[in-house]
C-alpha positions in Angstrom: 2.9 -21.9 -9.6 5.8 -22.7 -7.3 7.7 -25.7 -6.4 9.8 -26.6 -3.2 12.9 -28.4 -2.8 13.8 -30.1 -0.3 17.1 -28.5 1.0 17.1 -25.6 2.8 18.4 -22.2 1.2 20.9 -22.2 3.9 21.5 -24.4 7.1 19.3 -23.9 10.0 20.8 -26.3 12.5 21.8 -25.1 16.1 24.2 -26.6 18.2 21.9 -27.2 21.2 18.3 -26.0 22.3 17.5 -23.1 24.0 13.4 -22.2 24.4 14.5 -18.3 25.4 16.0 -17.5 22.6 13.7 -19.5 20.3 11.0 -16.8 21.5 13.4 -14.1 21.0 14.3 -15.7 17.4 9.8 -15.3 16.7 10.2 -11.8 16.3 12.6 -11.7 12.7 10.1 -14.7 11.7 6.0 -13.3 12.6 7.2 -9.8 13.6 6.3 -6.0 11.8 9.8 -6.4 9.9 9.8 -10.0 10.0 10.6 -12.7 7.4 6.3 -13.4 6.9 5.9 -9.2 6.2 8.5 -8.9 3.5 7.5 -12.3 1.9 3.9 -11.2 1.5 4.7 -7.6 0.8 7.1 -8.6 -2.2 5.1 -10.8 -3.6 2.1 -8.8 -3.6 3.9 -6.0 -5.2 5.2 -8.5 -8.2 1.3 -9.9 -8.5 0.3 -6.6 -8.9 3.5 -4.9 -10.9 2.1 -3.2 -14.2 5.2 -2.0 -14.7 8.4 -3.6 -17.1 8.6 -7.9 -17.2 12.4 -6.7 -15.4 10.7 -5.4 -12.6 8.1 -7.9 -11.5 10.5 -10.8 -12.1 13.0 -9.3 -9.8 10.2 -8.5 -7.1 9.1 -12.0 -7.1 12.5 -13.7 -7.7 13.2 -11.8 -4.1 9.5 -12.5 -2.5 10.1 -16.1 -3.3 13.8 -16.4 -1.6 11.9 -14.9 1.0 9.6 -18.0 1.5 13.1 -19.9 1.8 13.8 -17.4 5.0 10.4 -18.2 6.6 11.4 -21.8 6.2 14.7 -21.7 7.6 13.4 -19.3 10.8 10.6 -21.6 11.5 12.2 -24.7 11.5 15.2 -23.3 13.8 13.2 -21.9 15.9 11.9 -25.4 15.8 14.6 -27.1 16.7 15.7 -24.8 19.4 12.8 -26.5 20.9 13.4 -29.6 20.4 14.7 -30.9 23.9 11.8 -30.8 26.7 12.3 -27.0 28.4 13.4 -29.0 31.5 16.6 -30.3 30.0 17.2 -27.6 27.8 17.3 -25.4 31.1 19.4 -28.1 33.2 21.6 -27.6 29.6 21.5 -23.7 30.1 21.9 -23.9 33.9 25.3 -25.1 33.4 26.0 -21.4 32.5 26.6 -19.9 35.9 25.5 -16.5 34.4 22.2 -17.9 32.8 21.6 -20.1 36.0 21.4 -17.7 38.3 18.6 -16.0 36.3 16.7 -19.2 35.8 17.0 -21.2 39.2 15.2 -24.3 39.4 14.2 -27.2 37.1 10.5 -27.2 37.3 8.0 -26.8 33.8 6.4 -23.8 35.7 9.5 -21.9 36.5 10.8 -22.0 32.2 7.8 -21.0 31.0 7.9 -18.0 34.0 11.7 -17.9 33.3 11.5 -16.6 29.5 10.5 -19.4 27.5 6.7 -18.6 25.2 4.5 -21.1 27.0 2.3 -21.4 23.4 5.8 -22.9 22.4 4.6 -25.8 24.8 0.9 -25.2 25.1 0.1 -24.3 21.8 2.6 -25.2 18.9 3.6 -28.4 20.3 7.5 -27.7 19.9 7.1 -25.5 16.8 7.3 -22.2 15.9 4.4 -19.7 15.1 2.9 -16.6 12.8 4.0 -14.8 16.0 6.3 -11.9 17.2 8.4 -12.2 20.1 5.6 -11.6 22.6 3.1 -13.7 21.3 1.0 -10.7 18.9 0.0 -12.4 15.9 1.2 -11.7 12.5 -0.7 -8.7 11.1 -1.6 -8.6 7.2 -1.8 -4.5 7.7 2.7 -5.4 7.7 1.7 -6.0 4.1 2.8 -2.9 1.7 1.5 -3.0 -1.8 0.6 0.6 -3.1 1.0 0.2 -7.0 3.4 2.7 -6.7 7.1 1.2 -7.4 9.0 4.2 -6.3 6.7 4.3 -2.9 6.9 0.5 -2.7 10.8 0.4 -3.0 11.3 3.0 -0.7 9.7 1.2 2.0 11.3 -1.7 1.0 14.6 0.1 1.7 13.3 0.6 5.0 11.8 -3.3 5.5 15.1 -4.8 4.9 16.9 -2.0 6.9 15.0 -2.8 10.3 14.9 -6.4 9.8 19.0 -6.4 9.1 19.2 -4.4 12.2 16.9 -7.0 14.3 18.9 -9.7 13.2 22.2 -8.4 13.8 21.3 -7.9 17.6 19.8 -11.5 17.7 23.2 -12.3 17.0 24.7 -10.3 19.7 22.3 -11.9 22.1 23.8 -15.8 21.4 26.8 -17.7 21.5 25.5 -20.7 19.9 27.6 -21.2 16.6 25.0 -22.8 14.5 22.6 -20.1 15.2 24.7 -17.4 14.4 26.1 -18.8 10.9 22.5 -18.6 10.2 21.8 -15.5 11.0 25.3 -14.5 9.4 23.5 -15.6 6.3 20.5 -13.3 6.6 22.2 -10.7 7.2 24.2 -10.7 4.3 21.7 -11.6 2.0 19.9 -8.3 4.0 23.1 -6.5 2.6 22.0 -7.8 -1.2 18.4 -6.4 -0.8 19.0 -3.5 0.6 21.3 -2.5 -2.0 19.1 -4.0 -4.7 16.2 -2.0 -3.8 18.6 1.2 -4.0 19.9 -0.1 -7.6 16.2 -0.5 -8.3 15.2 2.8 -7.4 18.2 4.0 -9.4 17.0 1.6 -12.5 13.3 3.4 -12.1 15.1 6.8 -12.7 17.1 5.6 -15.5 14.2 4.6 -17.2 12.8 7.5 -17.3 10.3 8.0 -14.2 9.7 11.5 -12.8 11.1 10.7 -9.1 9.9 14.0 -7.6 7.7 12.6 -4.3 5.5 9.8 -5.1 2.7 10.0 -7.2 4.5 11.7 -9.3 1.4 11.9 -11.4 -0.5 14.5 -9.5 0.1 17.7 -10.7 2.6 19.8 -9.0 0.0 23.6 -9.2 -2.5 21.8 -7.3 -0.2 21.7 -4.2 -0.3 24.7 -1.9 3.2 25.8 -3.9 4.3 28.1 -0.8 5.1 26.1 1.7 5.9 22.7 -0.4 9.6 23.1 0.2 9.8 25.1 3.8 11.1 23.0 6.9 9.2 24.5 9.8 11.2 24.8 13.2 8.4 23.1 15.9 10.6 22.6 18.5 13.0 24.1 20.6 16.4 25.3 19.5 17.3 26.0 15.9 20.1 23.1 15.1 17.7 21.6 12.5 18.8 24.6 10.6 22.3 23.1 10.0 21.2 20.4 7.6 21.1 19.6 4.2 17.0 19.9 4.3 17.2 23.6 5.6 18.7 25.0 2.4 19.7 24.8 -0.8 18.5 23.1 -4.1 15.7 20.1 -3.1 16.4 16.8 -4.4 13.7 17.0 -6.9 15.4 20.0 -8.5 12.1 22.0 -8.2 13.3 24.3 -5.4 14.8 25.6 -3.4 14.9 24.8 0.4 13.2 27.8 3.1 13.8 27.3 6.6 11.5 28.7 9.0 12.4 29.6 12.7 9.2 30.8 13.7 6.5 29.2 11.6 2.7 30.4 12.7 -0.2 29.0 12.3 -2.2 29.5 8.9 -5.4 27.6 10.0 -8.4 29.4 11.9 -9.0 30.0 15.5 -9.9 26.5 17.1 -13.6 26.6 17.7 -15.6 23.9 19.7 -17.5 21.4 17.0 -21.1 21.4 16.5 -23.4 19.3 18.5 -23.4 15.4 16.8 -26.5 13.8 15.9 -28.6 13.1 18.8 -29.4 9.4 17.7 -25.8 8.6 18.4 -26.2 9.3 22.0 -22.5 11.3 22.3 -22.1 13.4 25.1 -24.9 16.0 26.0 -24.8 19.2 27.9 -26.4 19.6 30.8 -30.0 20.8 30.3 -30.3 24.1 31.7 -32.7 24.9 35.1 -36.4 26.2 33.9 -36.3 29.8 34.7 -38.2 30.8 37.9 -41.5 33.3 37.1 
């Protein structure tokens, strides 16, 4: 069960609307590392943790602060729209820089200007399950494997890209009540990513077998040889200066073989069979009758 309260986690106030950057602002709230993807994705993983009460109370004490950063996103992107796009561009005009990109005053030219005409045609004002260029919010953002050390991985990842999406939003406005929000996010981006890592860590300490997730399937089914070689497919050899070109792998299993010149170990390419006739593929060309 959950309950809201009515007081945002943090303020979400700007100092004065802007429709260009509110469509800009769409991507951190309905986009692939958006505020929506992580929301679903943590909570998901805490409905479906098997693993210790520690875990799946942490997952879901962070998927529901997550719900607080949909609200906040939504209603600022709200309020950046607040004013009708003609004055808010009259409002933006008044920056010589900004006016000389937008021009005119007329409905048309805002929504051509920048501004996400579904912002006007659509939502009324509002903000949407939408990225930055109007694609919809896709459940397949959604990551719940089962796997904890998978799942927190990626979650590393999640709240890496969306710290880095937010922290050029802020580069790309001056408006101070904007930014102390996203100042906000991004430190509380700084908590998760580090709590994911401290989880990850925790799942370790526990006692989890952290060689590459599953750790569960056994090891002498893999084809052994070639489980710890770094093959050189491209030009040059300067991926042989790295960490992952020699010495003792991270799973403490082996030891890391570099290869300059891998070769194939498949078979000769061969063309495929002809497909079933009743699926009307592509068919050769019949042959001429042989003249007699």
């Amino acid at each position: 069960m959950f309950f809201r309260t009515n007081k945002y986690q943090y303020n979400a106030k700007p100092e004065r609307p802007d429709p260009v950057y509110a469509k800009k602002l769409q991507e951190v709230l309905g986009g692939q590392w958006g505020e929506i993807s992580v929301m679903m994705t943590y909570l998901f993983q805490g409905w479906n943790c098997r693993a210790p009460e520690k875990y799946r109370d942490m997952i879901l004490d962070i998927g529901t602060e997550e719900i607080a950063h949909v609200e906040m996103l939504a209603t600022m992107i709200a309020r950046l729209l607040e004013t009708s796009p003609v004055e808010a561009r009259e409002d933006a005009a008044k920056n010589s820089a900004i006016g000389a990109v937008l021009g005119g005053t007329r409905m048309e030219d805002v929504l051509v200007s920048g501004m996400n005409p579904q912002h006007a045609i659509v939502s009324g004002q509002g903000a949407t399950p939408t990225d930055s260029v109007g694609y919809p919010w896709n459940a397949r953002y959604t990551i719940s494997s089962g796997n904890l050390l998978a799942d927190f991985r990626f979650n590393v990842t999640a709240e890496s890209q969306g710290r880095l999406q937010v922290c050029r939003l802020y580069e790309m406005t001056d408006d101070p009540g904007v930014r102390d929000m996203l100042s906000f996010l991004i430190a509380r981006d700084t908590m998760h990513q580090n709590q994911w890592l401290a989880a990850i860590a925790e799942l370790e300490a526990d006692g989890l077998d952290m060689t590459p997730a599953p750790a569960t399937f056994p090891q002498e089914r893999e084809k052994s040889e070639v489980a710890y070689q770094f093959w050189n497919c491209s030009d040059g050899t300067a991926s042989e200066q790295g960490r992952w070109a020699k010495g003792p792998t991270p799973d403490g299993k082996g030891k890391f073989e570099y290869l300059a010149d891998p070769q194939p170990l498949g078979e000769t390419v061969e063309e495929l069979a002809a497909g079933d006739p009743r699926l009307h593929g592509t068919p050769k060309k019949p042959k001429p009758p042989v003249a007699s």
